[in-house]
C-alpha positions as CSV (number, residue, x, y, z in Angstrom):
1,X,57.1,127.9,342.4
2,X,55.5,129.9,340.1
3,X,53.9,128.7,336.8
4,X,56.3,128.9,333.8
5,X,53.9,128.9,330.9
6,X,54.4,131.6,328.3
7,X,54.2,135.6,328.8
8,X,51.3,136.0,326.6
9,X,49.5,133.3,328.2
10,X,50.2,134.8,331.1
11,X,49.1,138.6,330.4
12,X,45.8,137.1,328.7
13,X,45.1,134.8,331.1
14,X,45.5,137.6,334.1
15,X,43.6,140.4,332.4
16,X,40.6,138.0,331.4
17,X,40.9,137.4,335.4
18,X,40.6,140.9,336.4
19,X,37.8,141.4,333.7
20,X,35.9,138.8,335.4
21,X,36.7,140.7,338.9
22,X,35.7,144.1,337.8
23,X,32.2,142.6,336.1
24,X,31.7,140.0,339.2
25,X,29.8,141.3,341.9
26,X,31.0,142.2,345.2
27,X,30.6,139.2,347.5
28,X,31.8,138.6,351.2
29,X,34.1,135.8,350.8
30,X,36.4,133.4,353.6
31,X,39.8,135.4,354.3
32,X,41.9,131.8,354.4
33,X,41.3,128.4,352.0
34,X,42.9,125.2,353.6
35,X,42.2,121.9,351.3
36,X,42.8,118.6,353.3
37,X,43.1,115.7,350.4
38,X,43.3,112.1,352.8
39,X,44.8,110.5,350.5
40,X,42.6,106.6,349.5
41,X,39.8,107.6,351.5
42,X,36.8,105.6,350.0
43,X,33.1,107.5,350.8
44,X,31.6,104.4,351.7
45,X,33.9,104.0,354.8
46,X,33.5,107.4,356.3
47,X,30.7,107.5,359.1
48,X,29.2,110.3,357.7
49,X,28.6,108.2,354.0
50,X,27.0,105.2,355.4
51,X,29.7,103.2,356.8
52,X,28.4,100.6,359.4
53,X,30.8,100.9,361.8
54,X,31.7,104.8,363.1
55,X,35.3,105.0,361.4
56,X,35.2,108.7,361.8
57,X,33.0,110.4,364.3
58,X,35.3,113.7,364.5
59,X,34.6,114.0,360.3
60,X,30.2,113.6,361.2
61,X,30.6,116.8,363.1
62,X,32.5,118.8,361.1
63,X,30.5,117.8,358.3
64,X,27.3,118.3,360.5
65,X,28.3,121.6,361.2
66,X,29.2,122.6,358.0
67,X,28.1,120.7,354.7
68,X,28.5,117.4,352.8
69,X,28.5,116.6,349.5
70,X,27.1,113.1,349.4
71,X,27.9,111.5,345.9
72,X,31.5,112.5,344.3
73,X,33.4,110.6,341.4
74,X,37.0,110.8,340.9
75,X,38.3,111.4,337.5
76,X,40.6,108.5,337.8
77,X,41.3,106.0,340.4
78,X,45.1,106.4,341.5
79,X,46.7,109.6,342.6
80,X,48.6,111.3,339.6
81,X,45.6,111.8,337.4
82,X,42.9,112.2,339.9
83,X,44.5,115.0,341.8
84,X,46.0,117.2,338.5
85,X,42.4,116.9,337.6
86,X,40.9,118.0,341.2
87,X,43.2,121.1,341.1
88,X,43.1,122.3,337.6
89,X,39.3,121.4,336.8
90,X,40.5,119.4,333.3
91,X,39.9,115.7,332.5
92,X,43.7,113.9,333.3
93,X,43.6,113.1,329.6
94,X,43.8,116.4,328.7
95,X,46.5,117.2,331.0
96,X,48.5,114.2,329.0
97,X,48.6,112.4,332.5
98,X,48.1,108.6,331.9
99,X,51.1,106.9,333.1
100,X,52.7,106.2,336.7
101,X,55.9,108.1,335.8
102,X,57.6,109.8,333.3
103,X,55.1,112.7,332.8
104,X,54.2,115.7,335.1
105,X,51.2,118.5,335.0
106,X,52.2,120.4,332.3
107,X,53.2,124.5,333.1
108,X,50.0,125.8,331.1
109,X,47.7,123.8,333.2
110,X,46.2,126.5,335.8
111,X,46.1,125.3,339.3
112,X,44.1,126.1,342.2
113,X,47.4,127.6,344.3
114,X,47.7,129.8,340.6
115,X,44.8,131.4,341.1
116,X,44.7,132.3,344.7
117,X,48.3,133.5,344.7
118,X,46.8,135.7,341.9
119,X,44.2,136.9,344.1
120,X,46.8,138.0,346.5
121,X,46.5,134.6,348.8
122,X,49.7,133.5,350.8
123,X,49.8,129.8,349.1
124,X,51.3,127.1,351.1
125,X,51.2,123.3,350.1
126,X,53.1,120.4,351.8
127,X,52.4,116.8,350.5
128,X,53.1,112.9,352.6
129,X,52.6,111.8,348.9
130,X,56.1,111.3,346.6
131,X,53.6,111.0,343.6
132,X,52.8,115.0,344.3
133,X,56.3,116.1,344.6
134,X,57.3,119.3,342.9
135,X,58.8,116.9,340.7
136,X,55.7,116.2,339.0
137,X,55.3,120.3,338.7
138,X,52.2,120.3,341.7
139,X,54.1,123.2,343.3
140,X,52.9,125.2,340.8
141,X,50.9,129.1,341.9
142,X,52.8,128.4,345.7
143,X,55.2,130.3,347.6
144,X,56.0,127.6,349.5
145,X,56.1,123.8,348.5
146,X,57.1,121.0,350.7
147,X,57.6,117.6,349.0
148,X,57.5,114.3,350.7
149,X,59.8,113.3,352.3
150,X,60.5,110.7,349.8
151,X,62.2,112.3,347.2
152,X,62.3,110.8,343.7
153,X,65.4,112.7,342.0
154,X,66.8,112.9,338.4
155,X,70.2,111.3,337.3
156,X,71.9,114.5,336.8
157,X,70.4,116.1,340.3
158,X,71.8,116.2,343.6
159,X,69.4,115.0,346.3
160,X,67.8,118.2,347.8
161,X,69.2,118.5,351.7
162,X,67.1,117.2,354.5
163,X,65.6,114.1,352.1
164,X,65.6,110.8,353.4
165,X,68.0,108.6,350.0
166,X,67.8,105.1,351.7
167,X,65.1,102.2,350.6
168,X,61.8,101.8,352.1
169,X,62.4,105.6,353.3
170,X,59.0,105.9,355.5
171,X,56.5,108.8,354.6
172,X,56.3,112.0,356.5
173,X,53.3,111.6,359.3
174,X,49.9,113.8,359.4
175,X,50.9,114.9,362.9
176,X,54.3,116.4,361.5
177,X,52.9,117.8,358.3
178,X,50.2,119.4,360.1
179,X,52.2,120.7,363.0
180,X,54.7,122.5,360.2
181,X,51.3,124.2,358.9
182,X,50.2,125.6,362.1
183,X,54.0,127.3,362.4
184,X,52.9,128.7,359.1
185,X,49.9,129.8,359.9
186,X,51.3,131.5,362.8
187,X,53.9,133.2,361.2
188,X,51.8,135.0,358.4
189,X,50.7,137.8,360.1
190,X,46.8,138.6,358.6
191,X,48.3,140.6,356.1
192,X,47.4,138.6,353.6
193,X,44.7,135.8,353.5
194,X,45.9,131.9,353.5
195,X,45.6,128.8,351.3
196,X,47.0,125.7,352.8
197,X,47.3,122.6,350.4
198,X,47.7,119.5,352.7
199,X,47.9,115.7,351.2
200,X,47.9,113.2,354.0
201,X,48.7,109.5,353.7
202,X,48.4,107.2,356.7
203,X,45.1,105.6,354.8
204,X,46.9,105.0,351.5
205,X,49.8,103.2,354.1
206,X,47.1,101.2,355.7
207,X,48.7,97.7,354.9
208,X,51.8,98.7,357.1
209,X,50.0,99.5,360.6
210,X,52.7,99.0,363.1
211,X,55.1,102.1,361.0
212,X,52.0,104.0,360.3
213,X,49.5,103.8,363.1
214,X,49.9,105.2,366.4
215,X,49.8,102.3,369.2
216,X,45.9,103.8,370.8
217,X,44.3,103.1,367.2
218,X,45.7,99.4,366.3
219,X,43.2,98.0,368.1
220,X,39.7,99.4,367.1
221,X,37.4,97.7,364.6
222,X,39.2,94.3,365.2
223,X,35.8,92.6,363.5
224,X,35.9,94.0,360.6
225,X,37.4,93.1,357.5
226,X,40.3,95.4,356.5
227,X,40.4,96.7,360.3
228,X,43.9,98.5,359.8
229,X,42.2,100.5,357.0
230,X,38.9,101.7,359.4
231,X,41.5,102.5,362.5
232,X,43.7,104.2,359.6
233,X,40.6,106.5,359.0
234,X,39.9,107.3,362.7
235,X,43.2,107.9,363.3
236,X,43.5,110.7,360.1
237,X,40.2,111.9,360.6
238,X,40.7,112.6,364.3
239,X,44.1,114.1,363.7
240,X,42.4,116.5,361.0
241,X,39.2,117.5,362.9
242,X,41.8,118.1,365.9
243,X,43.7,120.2,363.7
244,X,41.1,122.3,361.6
245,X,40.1,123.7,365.7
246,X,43.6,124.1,366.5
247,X,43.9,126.5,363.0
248,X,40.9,128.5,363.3
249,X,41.7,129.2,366.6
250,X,44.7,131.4,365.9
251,X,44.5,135.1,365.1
252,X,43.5,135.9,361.3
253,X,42.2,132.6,360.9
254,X,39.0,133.0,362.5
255,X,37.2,133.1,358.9
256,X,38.8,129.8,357.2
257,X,36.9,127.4,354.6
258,X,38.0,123.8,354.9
259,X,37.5,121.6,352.6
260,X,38.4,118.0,353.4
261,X,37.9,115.4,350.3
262,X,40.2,112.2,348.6
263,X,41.9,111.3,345.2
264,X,40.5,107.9,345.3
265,X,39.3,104.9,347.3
266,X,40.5,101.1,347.4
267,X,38.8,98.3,346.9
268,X,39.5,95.9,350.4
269,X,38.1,93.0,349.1
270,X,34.8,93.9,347.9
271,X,35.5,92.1,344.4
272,X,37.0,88.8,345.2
273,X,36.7,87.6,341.5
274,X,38.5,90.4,339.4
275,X,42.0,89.9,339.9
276,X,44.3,93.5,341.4
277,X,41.0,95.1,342.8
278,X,42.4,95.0,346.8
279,X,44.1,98.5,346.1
280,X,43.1,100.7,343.6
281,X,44.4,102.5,340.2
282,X,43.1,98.9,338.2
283,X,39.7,99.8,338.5
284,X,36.7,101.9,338.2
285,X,34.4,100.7,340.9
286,X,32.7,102.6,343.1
287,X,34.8,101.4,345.7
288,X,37.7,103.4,343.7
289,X,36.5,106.6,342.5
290,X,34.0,107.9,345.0
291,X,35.4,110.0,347.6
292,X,34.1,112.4,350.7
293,X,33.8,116.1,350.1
294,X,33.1,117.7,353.0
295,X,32.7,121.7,353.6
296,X,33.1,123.4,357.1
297,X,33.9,127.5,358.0
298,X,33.8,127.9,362.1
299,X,31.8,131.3,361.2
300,X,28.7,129.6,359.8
301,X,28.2,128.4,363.3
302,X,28.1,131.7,364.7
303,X,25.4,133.2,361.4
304,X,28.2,134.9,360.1
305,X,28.5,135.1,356.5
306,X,26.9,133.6,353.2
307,X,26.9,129.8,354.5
308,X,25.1,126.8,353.2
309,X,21.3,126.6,353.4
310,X,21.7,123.1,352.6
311,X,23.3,120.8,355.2
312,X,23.5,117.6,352.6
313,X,23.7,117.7,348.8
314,X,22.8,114.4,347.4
315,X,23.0,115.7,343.4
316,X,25.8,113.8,341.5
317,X,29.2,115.6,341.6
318,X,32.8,115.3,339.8
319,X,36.6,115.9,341.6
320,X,36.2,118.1,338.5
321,X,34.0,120.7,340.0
322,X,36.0,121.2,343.0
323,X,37.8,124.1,341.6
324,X,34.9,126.4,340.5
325,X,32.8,125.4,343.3
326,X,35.8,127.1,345.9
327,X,36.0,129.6,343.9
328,X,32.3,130.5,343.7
329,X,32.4,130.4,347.6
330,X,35.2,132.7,347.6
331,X,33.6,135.3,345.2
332,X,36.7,134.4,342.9
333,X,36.0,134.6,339.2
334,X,36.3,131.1,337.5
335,X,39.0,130.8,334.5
336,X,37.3,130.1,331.5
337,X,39.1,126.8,330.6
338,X,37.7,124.8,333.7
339,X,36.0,121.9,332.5
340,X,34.1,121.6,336.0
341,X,30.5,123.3,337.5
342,X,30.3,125.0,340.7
343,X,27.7,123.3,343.2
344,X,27.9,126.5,345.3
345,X,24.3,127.2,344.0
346,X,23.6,123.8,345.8
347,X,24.7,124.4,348.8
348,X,23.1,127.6,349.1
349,X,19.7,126.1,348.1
350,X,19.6,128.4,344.6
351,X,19.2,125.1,342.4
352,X,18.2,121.6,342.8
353,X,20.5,120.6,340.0
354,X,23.4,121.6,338.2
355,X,24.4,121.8,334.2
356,X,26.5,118.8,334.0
357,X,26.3,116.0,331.2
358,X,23.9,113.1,331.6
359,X,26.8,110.6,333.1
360,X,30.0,111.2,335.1
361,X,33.4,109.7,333.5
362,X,36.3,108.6,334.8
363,X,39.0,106.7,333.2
364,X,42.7,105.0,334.4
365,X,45.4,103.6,332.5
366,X,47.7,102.0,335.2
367,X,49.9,99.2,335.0
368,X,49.1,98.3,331.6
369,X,45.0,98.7,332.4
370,X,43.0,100.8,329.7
371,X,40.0,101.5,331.1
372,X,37.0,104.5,330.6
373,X,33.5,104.5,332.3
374,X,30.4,106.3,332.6
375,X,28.6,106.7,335.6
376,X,24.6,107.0,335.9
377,X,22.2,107.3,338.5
378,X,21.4,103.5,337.6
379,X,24.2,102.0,336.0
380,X,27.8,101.8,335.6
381,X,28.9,101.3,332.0
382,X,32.8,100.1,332.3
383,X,35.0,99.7,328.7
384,X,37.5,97.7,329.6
385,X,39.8,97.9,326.3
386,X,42.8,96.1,327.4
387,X,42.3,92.4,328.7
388,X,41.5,92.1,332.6
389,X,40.2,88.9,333.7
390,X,37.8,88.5,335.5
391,X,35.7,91.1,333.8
392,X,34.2,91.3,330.2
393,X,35.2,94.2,327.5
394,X,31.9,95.9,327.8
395,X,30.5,96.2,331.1
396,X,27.2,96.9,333.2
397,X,27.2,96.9,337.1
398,X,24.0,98.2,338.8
399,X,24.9,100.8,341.2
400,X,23.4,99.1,343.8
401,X,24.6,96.3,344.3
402,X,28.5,95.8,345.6
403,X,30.2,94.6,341.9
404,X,32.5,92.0,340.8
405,X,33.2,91.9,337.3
406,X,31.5,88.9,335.5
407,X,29.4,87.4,338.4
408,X,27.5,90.9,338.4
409,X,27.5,92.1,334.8
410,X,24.2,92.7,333.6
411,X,25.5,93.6,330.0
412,X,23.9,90.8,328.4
413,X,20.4,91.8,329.6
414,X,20.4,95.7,329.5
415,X,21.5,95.8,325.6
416,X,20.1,99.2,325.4
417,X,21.9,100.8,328.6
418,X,24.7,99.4,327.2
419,X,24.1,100.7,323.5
420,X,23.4,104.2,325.0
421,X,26.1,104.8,327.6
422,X,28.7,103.8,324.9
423,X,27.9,106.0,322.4
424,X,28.1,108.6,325.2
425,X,31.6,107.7,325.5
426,X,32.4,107.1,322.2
427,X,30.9,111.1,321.3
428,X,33.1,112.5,324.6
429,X,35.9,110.9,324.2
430,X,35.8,112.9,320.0
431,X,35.1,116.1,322.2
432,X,37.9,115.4,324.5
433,X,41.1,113.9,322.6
434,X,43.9,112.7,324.5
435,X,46.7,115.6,324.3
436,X,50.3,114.5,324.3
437,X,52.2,114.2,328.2
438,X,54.7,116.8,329.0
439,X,58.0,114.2,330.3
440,X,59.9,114.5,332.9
441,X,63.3,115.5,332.8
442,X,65.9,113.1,333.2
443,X,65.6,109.8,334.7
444,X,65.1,107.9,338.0
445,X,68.4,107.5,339.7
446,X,68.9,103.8,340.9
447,X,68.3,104.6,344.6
448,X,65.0,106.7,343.9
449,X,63.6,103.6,341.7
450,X,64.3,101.4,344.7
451,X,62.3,104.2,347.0
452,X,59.8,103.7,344.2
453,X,59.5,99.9,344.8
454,X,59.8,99.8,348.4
455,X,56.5,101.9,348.7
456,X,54.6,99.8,346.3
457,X,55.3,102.4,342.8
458,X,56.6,100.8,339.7
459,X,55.5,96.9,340.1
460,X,55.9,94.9,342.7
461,X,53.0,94.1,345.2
462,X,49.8,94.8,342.6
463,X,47.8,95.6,345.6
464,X,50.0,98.5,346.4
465,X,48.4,100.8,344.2
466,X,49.2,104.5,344.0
């Protein structure tokens, strides 16, 4: 529910807020918010970002009709870190969240829900993914939170009513999770505008088609390699698109920004000599950490309102600066501790470029991998610190060419790149130091650990990456 951080960080926090507000200019802004996060959805595969076959024809429109922003890195490559970084605009590292369990955003951390519900926003959020329970403290700034329907409970709780306790427990489906939002919408009445928080996860479930996929998709795409992942996407995206209409078409939510992006991607192949690079959370490819961000408001397509000038913005962009980028569309002041830039001034055609350092880094540490990167125009540089084979401890992979690990790296020949995008990392990670995780309370009951393992969390199948 709401945060739980201290008073005075509370009343400091809030009156630098409506100091901002009162200095800010007036600005029209969208009456309702609704982020769609589709959860493993790699750029590369979605029709709109290249992908050779149309996976996702619904998404082209949408994103036709409203805007795309074409090159996005992660901050990590597996759920956890990625998304408390997406929706508090801080490097995972300095939210203390490194590990698969055991740790949880901490209460200080100001989300996305926390500032809307401050700006008098009706804040709803309903998640498909166990690893963004309330649990993990993501229910933070809402007023109403539904976990998945997977529940992952402490020793010394009792299991919440309604959740599913038995192994290999399936995940709810997008169609129910967004048929509950719609009886949400309905019921708030305009009085107050809307953010909707949605994480869907048929894509991350792609290996398990006949639970997940809906008996009209299992056949597309049968070509193609990793078919149940494409028909996964067509499935999710159409359900979405199909959704978005049926929203916007209600009373009150006329005037609705959508934003439709991913945590991560997954790797499906694409580097057949480094060993766990089928899922993702083990590594830092492209494949892995860049995602879709797409933008869409139904008004835009009538002229009304401030919309984008700029129908594709091709300028390099973190997961970090989603936060201050809805927020500058919103006319919302942005808290002074977000690490992120808004692209707004993109997207509007003000700019060309935006103040963010030289290369984009991302970083995971799961399983037992230890592993930081900085991304270039040019080149990936990838420090792999703890041993992976398959790869060498200081890597270079043109961004190019499709990677995979030592049959690509170019370390050996591009000394200098490899000299300068270190010491980049070596001087970033001095300015951003690693703060201590904030544990979880109580451990994993026996039956919740199984739930863990039957979904592919906490070992098991190293392909089933979260």
């Amino acid at each position: 529910m709401s945060p739980r951080f201290p008073a005075p960080t509370r009343r400091a926090l809030c009156a630098a807020l409506l100091c901002l507000a009162a200095c800010a200019d007036e600005a029209p802004r969208p009456s309702n918010i609704v982020l769609v996060i589709i959860d493993t959805l790699r750029a590369d595969k979605v029709s709109s970002y290249g992908c050779e076959v149309d996976t996702s024809p619904a998404l082209t429109v949408l994103a036709e009709q409203g805007m795309q922003f074409d090159s996005v890195i992660a901050q990590s490559s597996w759920t956890l870190p990625s998304v408390g970084s997406m929706l508090t605009s801080r490097y995972p590292r300095s939210l203390g969240l490194k590990m698969e369990d055991g740790q949880m955003v901490p209460d200080e951390a100001v989300t996305l829900a926390e500032i809307l519900q401050r700006e008098g926003y009706a804040t709803f959020g309903i998640t498909a993914n166990p690893n963004l329970n309330s649990r993990y403290n993501f229910h933070q700034g809402f007023d109403h939170y539904s976990d998945s329907s997977v529940v992952f409970h402490r020793r010394d709780a009792s299991i919440p009513e309604g959740s599913i306790s038995y192994l290999n427990a399936p995940l709810r489906s997008t169609p129910e999770i967004l048929a509950e939002t719609l009886e949400f919408a309905r019921g708030l009445g305009g009085d107050r505008p809307g953010y909707i928080q949605l994480n869907l996860m048929e894509v991350h479930e792609w290996i398990k088609p006949d639970q997940y996929l809906r008996p009209e998709y299992r056949g597309l795409f049968e070509e193609e390699v990793a078919a149940p992942y494409l028909c996964a996407i067509r499935q999710v995206t159409d359900d979405t698109v199909a959704f978005i209409h049926d929203l916007a078409s209600l009373p009150g939510w006329e005037d609705t920004l959508f934003i439709v992006t991913s945590d991560h991607g997954e790797g499906l192949g694409d580097h057949p000599d480094v060993p766990r690079s089928m899922g993702h959370g083990s590594l830092l490819y492209g494949s892995h950490i860049r995602v879709p961000w797409i933008v869409y408001n139904p008004i835009w397509q009538r002229g009304v309102g401030q919309g984008p000038s700029v129908r594709r913005v091709a300028a390099p962009l973190r997961l970090l600066d989603l936060v201050p980028t809805t927020l500058d569309a919103l006319g919302v002041p942005v808290p002074p501790d977000c690490r992120g830039t808004s692209a707004w001034p993109l997207a509007l055609g003000q700019t060309d470029r935006m103040d963010t350092p030289e290369f984009m880094v991302t970083e995971t540490y799961f399983r037992g991998v230890d592993k930081i990167s900085a991304v270039g125009g040019q080149w990936q540089y990838i420090n792999n610190r703890a041993k992976h084979p398959g790869v060498p401890r200081h890597e270079l992979q043109a961004n190019d060419q499709r990677p995979n690990g030592i049959q690509t790296d170019v370390s050996s020949t591009q000394r200098g790149e490899v000299r300068r995008m270190r010491a980049f990392l070596e001087d970033w990670e001095l300015r951003h130091p690693s703060a201590e995780p904030v544990p979880l309370v109580g451990e994993l009951s026996p039956e919740a650990e199984g739930q863990l393992r039957a979904i592919g969390y906490l070992g098991g199948d190293e392909d089933a990456d979260d």
